[in-house]
C-alpha atoms as one frame of an Amber mdcrd trajectory, in Angstrom:
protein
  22.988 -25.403   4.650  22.226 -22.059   5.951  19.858 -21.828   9.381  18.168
 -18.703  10.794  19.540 -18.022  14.379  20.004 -15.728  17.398  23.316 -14.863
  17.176  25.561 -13.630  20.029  27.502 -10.927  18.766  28.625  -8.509  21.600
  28.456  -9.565  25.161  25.619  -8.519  27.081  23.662  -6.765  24.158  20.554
  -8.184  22.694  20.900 -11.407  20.765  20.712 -10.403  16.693  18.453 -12.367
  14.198  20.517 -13.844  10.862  21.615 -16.216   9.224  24.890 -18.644  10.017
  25.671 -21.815   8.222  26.249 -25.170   9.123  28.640 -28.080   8.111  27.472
 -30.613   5.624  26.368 -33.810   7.675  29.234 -36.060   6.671  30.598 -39.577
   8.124  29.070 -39.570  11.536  27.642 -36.008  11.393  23.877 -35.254  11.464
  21.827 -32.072  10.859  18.367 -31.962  12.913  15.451 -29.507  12.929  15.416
 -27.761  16.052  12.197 -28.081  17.383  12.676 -27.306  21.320  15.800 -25.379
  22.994  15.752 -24.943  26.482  17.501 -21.741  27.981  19.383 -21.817  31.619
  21.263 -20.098  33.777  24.444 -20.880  32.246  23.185 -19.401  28.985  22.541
 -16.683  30.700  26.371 -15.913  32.367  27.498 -16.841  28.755  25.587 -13.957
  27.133  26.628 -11.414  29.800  30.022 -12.570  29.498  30.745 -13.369  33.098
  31.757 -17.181  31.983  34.155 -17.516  29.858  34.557 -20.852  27.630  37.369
 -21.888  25.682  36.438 -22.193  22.277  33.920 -19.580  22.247  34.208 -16.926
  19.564  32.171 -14.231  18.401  29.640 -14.361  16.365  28.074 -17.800  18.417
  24.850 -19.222  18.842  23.699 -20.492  22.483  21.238 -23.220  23.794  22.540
 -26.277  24.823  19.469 -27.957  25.929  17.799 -29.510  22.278  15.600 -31.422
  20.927  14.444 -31.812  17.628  13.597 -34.127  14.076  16.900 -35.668  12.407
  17.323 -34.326   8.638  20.266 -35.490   7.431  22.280 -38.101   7.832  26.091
 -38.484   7.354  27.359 -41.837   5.649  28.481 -43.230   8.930  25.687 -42.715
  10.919  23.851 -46.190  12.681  20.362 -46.005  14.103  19.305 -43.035  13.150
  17.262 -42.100   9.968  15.657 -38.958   8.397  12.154 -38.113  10.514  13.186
 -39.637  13.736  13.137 -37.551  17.179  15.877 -37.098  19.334  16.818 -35.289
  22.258  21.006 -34.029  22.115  23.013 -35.442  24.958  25.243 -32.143  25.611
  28.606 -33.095  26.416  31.027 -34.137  23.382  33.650 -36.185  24.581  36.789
 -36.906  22.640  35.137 -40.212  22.792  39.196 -41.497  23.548  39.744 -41.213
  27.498  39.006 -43.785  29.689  35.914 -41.575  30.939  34.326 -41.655  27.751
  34.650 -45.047  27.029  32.366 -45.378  30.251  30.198 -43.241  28.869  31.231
 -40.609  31.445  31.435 -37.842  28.718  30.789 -34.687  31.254  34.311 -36.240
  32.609  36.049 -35.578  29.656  39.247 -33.429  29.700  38.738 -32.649  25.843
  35.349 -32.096  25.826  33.116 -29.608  24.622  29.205 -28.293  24.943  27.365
 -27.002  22.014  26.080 -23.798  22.517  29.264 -22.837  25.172  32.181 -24.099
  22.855  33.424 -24.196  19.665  29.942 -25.797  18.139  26.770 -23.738  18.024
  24.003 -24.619  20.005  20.231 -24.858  19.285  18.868 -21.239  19.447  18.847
 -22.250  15.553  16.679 -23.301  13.077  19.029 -26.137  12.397  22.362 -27.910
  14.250  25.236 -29.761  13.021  25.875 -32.209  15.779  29.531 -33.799  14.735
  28.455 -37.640  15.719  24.953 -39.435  16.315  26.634 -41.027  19.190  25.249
 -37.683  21.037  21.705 -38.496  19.995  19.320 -40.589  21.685  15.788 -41.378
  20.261  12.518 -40.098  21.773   8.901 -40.600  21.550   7.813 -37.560  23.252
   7.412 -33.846  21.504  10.598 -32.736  21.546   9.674 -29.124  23.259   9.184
 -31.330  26.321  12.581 -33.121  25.645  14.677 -30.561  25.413  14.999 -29.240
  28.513  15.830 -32.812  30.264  19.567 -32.439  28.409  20.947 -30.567  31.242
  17.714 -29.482  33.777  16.298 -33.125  33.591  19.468 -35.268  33.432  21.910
 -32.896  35.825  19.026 -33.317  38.214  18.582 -36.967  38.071  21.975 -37.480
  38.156  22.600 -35.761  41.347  19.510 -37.251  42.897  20.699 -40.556  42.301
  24.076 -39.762  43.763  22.028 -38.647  46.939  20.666 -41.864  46.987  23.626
 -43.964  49.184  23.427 -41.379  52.023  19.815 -41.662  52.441  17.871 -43.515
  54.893  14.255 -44.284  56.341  14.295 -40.821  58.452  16.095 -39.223  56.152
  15.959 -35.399  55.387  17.115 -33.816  51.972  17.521 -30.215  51.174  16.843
 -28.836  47.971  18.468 -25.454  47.858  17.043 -23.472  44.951  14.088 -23.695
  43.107  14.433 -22.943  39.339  14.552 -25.710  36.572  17.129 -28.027  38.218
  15.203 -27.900  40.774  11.491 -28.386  39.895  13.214 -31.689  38.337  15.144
 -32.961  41.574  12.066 -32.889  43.320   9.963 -34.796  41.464  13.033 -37.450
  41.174  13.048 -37.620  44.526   9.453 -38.098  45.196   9.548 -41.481  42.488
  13.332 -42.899  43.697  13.621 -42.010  47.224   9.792 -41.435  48.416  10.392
 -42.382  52.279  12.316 -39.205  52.636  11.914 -35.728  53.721  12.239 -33.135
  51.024  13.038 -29.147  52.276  12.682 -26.927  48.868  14.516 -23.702  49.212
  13.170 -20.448  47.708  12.533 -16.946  47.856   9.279 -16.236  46.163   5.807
 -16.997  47.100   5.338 -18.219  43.849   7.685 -20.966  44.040   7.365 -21.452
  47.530   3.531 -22.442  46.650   4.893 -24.899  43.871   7.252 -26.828  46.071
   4.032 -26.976  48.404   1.698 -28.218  45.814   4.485 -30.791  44.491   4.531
 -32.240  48.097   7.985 -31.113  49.692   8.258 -28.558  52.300   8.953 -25.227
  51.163  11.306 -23.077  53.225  13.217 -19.759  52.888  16.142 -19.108  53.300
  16.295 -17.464  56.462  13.768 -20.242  57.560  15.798 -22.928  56.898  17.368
 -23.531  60.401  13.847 -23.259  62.480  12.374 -26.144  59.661  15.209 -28.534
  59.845  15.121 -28.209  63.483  11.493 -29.120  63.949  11.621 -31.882  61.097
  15.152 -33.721  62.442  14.888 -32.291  66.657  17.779 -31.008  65.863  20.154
 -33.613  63.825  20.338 -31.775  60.854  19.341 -33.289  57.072  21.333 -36.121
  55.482  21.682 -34.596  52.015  21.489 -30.847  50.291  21.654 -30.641  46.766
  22.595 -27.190  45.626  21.723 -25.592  42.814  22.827 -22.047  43.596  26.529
 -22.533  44.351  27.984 -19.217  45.732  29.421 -18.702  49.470  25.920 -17.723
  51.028  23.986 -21.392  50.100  26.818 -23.247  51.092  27.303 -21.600  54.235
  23.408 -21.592  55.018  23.093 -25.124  53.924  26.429 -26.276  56.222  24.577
 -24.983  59.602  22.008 -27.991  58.777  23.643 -30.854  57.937  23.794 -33.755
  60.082  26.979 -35.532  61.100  28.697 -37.038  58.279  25.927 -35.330  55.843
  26.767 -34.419  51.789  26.449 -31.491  50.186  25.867 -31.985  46.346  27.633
 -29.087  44.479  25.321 -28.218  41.131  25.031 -24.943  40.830  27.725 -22.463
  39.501  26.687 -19.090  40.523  29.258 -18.181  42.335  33.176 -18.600  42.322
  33.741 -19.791  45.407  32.420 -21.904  48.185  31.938 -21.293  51.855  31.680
 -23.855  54.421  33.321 -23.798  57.949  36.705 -25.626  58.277  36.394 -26.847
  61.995  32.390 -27.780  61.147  33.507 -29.724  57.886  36.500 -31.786  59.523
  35.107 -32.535  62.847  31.335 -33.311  61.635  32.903 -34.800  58.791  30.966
 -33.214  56.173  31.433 -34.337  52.381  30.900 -32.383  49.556  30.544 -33.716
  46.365  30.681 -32.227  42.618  28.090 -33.318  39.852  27.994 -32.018  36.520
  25.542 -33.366  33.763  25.213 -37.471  33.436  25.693 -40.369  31.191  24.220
 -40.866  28.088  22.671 -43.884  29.968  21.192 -41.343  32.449  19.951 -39.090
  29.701  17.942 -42.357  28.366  16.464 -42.978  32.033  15.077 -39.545  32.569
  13.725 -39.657  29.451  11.768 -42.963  30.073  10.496 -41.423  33.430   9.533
 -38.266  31.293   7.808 -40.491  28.394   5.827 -42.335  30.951   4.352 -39.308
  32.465   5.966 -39.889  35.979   7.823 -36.850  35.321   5.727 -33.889  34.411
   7.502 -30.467  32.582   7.172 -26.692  33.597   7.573 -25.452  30.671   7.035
 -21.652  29.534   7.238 -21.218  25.513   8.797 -18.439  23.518   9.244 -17.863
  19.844  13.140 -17.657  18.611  12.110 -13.539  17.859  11.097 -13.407  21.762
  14.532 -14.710  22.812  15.869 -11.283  24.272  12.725 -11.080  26.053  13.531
 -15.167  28.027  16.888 -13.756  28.525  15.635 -10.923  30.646  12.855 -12.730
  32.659  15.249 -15.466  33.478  17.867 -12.550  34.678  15.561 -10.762  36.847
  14.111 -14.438  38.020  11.030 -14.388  36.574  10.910 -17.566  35.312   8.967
 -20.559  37.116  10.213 -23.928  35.126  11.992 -23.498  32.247  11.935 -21.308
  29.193  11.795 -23.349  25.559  12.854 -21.798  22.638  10.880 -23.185  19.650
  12.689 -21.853  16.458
């Protein structure tokens, strides 16, 4: 079968229309439709070339976020039919460690993501995915799915690993607004509703979302003054960052409490800064968390398909992709962009 894509040819140069084909669905193999493919951040370092993947070889196709109508069916495949929806859980496992046989797939030594490795990603008409094991049913439109197979579940699952060090008086710091972050909020507002939430952003724009989703919105150079006035002075219980480069993590460590966890989701940078003496005698954790389980994925999805969970979602056609890539470089973007091929 042969799908029209947006195909990565040269790094950092506009994404070119054509045609690429796809493996026959076979054994446990399906094809799907691609009807939703959400574009982030990591896309973005991908295209310019600044994050290298193993297995990643020119021509490729992006988008790792998708959603979409199953078409074909290998032999093998259980549970899944032509016509359903499903939503593509993005981390393949080797599905032979002892992490994937917890469903842990994102822990996977062998694994690999469509759209960053070896497999093509969604920014397709059509995807192979190699095993319906990956695919998990969904009653909602699947341009609303999409975007909860990294933003949603990576989110959730670092909101629920927030969870153990909160309490009662508890303060938690978002740091960076964009679509992780829109999510995490919300999560927190429906699993952990007793505590504070600080939002961190820059423009007005998002600073007046965070507001109207009923956190406290703070810049960055604000941060200090707000936690101050909110905690007299103890310093939040939990950040959660979604930036990742030496500036948040430094910001972020001048405001933790005693014994308070920083929750390491965002990859902007390559390294980390936080304070040796602060970190060993306050006793500061920090804490990686990449994706979620399959399990997870499901559990997002049910908050999303009851309407507790409610999307920011910008549209663009597949022929407008060059046009998301830019917005969401110069941080344009409020929720997150879906590509609808």
């Amino acid at each position: 079968m042969e799908s029209r894509a947006a195909i990565l040819k040269e790094f950092g140069k506009p994404l070119e229309m054509g045609n690429i084909k796809l493996q026959e669905a076979k054994g446990e193999g399906v094809i799907i439709k691609v009807e939703g493919a959400g574009m982030c951040r990591t896309d973005l370092r991908i295209w310019k070339g600044t994050e290298p993947r193993p297995g990643l070889n020119l021509p490729f196709v992006l988008g790792h976020e998708n959603a979409g109508t199953v078409v074909e069916v290998g032999e093998e495949v259980k549970g899944l039919k032509k016509g359903d929806k499903v939503i593509v859980y993005a981390v393949w496992g080797d599905q032979t460690c002892k992490y994937c046989r917890e469903g842990k797939y994102m822990l996977c030594r062998n694994q690999t993501v469509p759209g960053q490795s070896f497999y093509f990603g969604g920014f397709s008409e059509f995807m192979y995915v190699p095993s319906f094991k990956f695919l998990y049913k969904i009653n909602i439109d699947p341009v609303i799915a999409a975007p909860l197979a990294d933003a949603g579940l990576t989110s959730y699952s670092a909101v629920k690993k927030s969870l153990r060090f909160l309490g009662a008086d508890s303060t938690v710091i978002l740091y960076g607004f964009g679509g992780l972050g829109i999510y995490a909020l919300q999560e927190l507002k429906i699993l952990a509703p007793y505590v504070n939430v600080i939002a961190v952003a820059r423009s007005e724009q998002k600073l007046d979302l965070i507001e109207k989703l009923g956190a406290i919105p703070s810049k960055p150079e604000e941060l200090k003054s707000i936690i101050d006035k909110i905690t007299n002075g103890n310093g939040a219980s939990v950040a959660i960052d979604f930036v990742g480069n030496e500036e948040s993590t430094l910001n972020i460590s001048k405001n933790l409490e005693s014994g308070g966890t920083i929750i390491e989701v965002g990859m902007e940078g390559k390294n980390l800064r936080i304070p040796t003496f602060d970190s060993v005698v306050w006793e500061y954790q920090l804490i990686g968390s990449n994706y979620g389980t399959m399990n997870e994925l499901g559990e997002i999805v049910n908050l999303t398909e009851r309407e507790l969970i409610k999307p920011y979602i910008i549209k663009r056609k597949l022929d407008e992709i060059n046009y998301a890539l830019n917005d969401l470089e110069k941080g344009e973007v409020l929720g997150r962009q879906v590509i609808i091929p």
